[in-house]
N, C-alpha and C positions, 0 to 999 in steps of 0.2 A: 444229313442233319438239316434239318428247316424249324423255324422259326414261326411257320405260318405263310412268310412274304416271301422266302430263302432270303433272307436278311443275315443269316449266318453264313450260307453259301457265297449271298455276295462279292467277298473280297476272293474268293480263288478265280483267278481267270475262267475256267472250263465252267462256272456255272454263270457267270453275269451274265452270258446268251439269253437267258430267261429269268431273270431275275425283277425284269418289268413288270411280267406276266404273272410272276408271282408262281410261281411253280420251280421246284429244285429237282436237279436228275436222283436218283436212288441209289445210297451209297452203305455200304456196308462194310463195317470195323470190327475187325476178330482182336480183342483184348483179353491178352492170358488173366492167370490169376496173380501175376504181379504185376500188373498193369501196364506188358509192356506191346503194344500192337506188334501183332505178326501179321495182321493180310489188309487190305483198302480193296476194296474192290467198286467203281461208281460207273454206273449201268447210264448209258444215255436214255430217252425216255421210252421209243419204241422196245427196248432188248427188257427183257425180263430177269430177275436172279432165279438162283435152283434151292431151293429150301435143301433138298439132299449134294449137291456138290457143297453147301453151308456146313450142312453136319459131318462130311465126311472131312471138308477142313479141319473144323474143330475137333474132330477123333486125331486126323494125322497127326497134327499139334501136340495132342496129349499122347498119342504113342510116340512121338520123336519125344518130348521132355523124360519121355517114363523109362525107355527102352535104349536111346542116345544110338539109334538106328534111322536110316533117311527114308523117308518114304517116295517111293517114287509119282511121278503124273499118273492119276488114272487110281491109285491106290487105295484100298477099301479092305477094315479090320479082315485079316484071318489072312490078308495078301501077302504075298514076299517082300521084305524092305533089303534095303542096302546097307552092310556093314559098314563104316564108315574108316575103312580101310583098304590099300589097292590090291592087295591079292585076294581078301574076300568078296570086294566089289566085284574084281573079275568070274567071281562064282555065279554072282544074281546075274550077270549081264550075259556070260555063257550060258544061258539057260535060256535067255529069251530069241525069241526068231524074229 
């Protein structure tokens, strides 16, 4: 979030570094539909974000809300998630090498 000057960035320690200069690092905020933040994610200036690790965020999110199953790192619709139980968890995780 910038302002133009990162005038809003400003007061968090990690952006003042450039806040002379006028330029803010590149931050990205996943807000459900009830407005409650699940992810932050702020890219320093060289690193770039993934439009598709974005959306596959936004899909986990709403198959965990929809399904009340975990999705693992790396996970992508149609993939295996984790029952949120310990002897079915121990199912997904014997399965993996």
């Amino acid at each position: 979030m910038s302002s133009g000057n990162a005038k809003i960035g400003y007061p968090a320690p990690n952006f003042k570094a450039t806040a002379d200069e006028g330029i803010s690092f590149r931050g990205l905020f996943i807000i459900d539909d009830k407005g409650i933040l699940r992810q932050i994610t702020v890219n320093d200036l060289p690193v770039g974000r993934s439009v598709d690790e974005t959306l596959r965020l936004v899909q986990a999110f709403q198959f965990t809300d929809k399904h009340g199953e975990v999705c693992p790192a790396g996970w992508k619709p149609g993939s295996d998630t984790i029952k949120p139980d310990v002897q079915k968890s121990k199912e997904y995780f014997s399965k993996q090498k």
